[in-house]
N, CA, C and O of each residue as an XYZ file, in Angstrom:
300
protein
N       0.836     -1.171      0.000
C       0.000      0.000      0.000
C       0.886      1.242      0.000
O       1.893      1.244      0.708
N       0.507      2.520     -0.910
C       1.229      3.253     -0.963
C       0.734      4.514     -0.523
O      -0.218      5.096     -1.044
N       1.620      5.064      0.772
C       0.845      5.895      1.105
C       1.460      7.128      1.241
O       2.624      7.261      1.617
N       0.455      8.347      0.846
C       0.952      9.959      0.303
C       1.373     10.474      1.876
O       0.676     10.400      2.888
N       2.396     10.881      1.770
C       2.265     11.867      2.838
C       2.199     13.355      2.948
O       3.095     13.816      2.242
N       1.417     14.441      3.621
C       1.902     15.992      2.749
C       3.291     16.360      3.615
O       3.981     15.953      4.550
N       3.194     17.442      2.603
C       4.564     17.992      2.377
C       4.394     19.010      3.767
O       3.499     19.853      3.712
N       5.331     18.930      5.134
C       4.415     19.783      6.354
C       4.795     21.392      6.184
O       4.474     22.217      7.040
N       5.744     21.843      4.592
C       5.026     23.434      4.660
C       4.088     23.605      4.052
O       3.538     24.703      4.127
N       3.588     22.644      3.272
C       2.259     23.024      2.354
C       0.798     23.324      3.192
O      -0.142     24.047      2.863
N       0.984     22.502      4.369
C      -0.155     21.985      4.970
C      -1.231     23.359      5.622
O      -0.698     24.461      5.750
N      -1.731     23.303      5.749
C      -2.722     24.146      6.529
C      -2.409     24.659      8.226
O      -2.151     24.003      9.235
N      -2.527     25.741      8.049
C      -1.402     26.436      9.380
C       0.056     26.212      9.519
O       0.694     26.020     10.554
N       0.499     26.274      8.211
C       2.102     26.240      7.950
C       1.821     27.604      8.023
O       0.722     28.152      7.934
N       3.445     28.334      8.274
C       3.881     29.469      7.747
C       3.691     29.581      6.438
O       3.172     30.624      6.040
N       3.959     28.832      5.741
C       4.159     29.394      4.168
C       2.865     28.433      3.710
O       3.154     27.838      2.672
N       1.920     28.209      4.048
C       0.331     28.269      3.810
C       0.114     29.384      3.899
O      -0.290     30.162      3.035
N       0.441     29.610      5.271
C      -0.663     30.965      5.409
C      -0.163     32.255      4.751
O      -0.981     33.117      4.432
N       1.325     32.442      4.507
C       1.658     33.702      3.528
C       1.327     33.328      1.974
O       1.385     34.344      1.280
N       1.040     32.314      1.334
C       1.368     32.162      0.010
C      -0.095     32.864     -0.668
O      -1.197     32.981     -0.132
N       0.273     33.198     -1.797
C      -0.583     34.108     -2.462
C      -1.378     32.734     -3.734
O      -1.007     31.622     -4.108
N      -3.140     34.015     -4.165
C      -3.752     33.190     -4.485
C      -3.387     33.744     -6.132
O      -2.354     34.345     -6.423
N      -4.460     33.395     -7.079
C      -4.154     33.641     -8.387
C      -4.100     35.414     -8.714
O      -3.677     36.026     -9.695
N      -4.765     35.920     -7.346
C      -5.459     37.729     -7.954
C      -3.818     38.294     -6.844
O      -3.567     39.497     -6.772
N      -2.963     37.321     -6.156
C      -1.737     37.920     -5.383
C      -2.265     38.234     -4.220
O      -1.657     38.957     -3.432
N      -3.472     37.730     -3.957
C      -3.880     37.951     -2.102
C      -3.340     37.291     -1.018
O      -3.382     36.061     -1.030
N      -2.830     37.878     -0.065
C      -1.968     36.314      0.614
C      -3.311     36.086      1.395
O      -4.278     36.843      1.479
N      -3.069     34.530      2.083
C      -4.178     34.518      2.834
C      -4.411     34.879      4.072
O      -5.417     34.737      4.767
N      -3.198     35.451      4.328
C      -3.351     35.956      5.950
C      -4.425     37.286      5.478
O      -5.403     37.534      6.183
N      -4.142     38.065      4.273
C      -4.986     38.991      4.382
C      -6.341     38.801      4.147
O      -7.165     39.682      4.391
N      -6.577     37.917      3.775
C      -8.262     37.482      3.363
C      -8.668     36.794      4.423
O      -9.834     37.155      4.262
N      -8.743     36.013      5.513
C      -9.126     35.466      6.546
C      -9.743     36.653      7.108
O      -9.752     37.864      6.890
N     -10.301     35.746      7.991
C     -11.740     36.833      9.212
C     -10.652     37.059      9.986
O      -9.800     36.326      9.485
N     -10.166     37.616     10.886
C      -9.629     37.640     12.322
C     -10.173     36.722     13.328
O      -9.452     36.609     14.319
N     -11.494     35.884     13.336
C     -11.541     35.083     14.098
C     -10.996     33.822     13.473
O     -10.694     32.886     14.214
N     -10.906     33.762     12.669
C     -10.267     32.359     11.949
C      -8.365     32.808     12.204
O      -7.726     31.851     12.642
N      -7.808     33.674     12.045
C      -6.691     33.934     12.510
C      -6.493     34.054     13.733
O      -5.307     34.199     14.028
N      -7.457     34.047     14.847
C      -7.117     34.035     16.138
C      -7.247     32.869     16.872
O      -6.639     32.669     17.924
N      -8.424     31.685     16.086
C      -8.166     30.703     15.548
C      -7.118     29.928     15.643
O      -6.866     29.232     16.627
N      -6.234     30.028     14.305
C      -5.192     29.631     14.466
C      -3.903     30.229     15.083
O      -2.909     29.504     15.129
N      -3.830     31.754     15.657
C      -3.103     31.934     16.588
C      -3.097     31.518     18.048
O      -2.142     31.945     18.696
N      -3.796     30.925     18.554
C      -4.082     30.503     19.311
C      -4.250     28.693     19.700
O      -4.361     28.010     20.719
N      -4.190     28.479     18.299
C      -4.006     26.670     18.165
C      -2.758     26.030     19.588
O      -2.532     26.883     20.445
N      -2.397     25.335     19.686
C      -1.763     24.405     20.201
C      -0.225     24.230     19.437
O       0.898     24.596     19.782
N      -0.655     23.605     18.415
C       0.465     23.612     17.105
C       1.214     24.631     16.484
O       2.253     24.570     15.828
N       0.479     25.603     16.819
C       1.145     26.853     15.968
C       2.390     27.356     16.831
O       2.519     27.328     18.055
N       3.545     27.969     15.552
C       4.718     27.868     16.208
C       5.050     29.573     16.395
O       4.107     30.364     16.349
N       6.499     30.071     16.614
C       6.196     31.599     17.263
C       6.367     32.594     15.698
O       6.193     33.788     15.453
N       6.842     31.256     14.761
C       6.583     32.269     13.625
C       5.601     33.067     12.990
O       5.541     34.237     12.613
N       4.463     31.577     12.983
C       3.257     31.835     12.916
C       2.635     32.798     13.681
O       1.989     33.749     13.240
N       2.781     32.611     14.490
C       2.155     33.711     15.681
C       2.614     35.670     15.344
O       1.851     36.623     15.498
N       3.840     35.698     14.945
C       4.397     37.088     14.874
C       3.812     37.041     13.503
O       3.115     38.052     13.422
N       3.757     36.498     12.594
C       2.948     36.957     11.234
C       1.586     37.254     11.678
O       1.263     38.197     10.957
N       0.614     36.994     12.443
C      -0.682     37.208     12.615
C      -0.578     38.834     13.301
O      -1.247     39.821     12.996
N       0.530     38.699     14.345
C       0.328     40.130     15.126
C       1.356     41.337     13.822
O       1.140     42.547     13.893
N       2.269     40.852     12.882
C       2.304     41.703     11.877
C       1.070     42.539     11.169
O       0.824     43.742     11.069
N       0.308     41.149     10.656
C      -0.845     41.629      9.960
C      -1.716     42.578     10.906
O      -2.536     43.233     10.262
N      -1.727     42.736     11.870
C      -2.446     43.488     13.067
C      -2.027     44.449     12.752
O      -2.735     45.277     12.177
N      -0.595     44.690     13.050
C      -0.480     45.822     12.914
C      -0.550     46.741     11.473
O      -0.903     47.903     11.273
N      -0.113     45.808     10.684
C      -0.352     46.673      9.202
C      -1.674     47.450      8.956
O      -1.904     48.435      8.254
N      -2.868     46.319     10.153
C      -3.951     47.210      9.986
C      -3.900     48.426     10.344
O      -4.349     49.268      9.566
N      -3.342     48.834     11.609
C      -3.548     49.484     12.401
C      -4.010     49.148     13.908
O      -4.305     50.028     14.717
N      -4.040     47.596     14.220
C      -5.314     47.155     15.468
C      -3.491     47.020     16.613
O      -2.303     46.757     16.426
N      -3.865     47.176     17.065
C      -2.762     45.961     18.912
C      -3.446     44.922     18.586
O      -4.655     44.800     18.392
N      -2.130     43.764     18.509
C      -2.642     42.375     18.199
C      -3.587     42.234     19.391
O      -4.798     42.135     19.194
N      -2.996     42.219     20.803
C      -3.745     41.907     21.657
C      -5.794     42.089     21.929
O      -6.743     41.445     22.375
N      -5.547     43.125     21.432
C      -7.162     43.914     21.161
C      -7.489     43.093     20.344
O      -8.340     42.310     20.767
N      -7.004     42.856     18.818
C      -7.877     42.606     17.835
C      -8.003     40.684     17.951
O      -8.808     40.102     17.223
N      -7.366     40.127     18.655
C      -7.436     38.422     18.781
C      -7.875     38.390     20.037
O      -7.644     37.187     20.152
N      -8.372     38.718     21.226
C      -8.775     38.766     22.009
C     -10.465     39.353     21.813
O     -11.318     38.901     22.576
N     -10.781     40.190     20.941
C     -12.398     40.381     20.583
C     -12.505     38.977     19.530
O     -13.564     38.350     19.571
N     -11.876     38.704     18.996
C     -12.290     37.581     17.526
C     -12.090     36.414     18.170
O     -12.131     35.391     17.486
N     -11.883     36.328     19.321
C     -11.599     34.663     19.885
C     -12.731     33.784     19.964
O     -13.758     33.862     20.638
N     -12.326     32.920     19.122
C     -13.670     31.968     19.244
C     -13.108     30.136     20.057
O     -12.264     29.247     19.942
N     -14.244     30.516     20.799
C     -14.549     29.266     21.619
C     -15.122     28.212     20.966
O     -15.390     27.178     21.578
């Protein structure tokens, strides 16, 4: 039996999942809700890279990471 394994930067909540761009050049950190990024900032698995790219994107908005993943936290 032959079995696939993925590739673990491709995977879903990789670093370079979550920066890689779609066909229009959107990355996906910028298209996610903030609760789906707080989400996965907040996972278990997620590592401190991951984590400083989410509070980047914070700030590019303009938000304090802390403020803006702390209202979007979903239980």
């Amino acid at each position: 039996m032959n079995r696939h394994q993925k590739n673990p930067a491709t995977t879903p909540g990789s670093l370079e999942w979550l920066l890689a761009r779609n066909r229009q050049g959107q990355r996906r950190i910028d298209r996610f809700s903030w609760g789906r990024l707080a989400r996965i900032y907040n996972a278990r698995s997620t590592t401190a890279d991951i984590r400083k790219a989410i509070e980047n994107a914070a700030r590019r908005c303009g938000y304090k990471p802390a403020v803006i993943l702390g209202l979007n936290r979903w239980n």
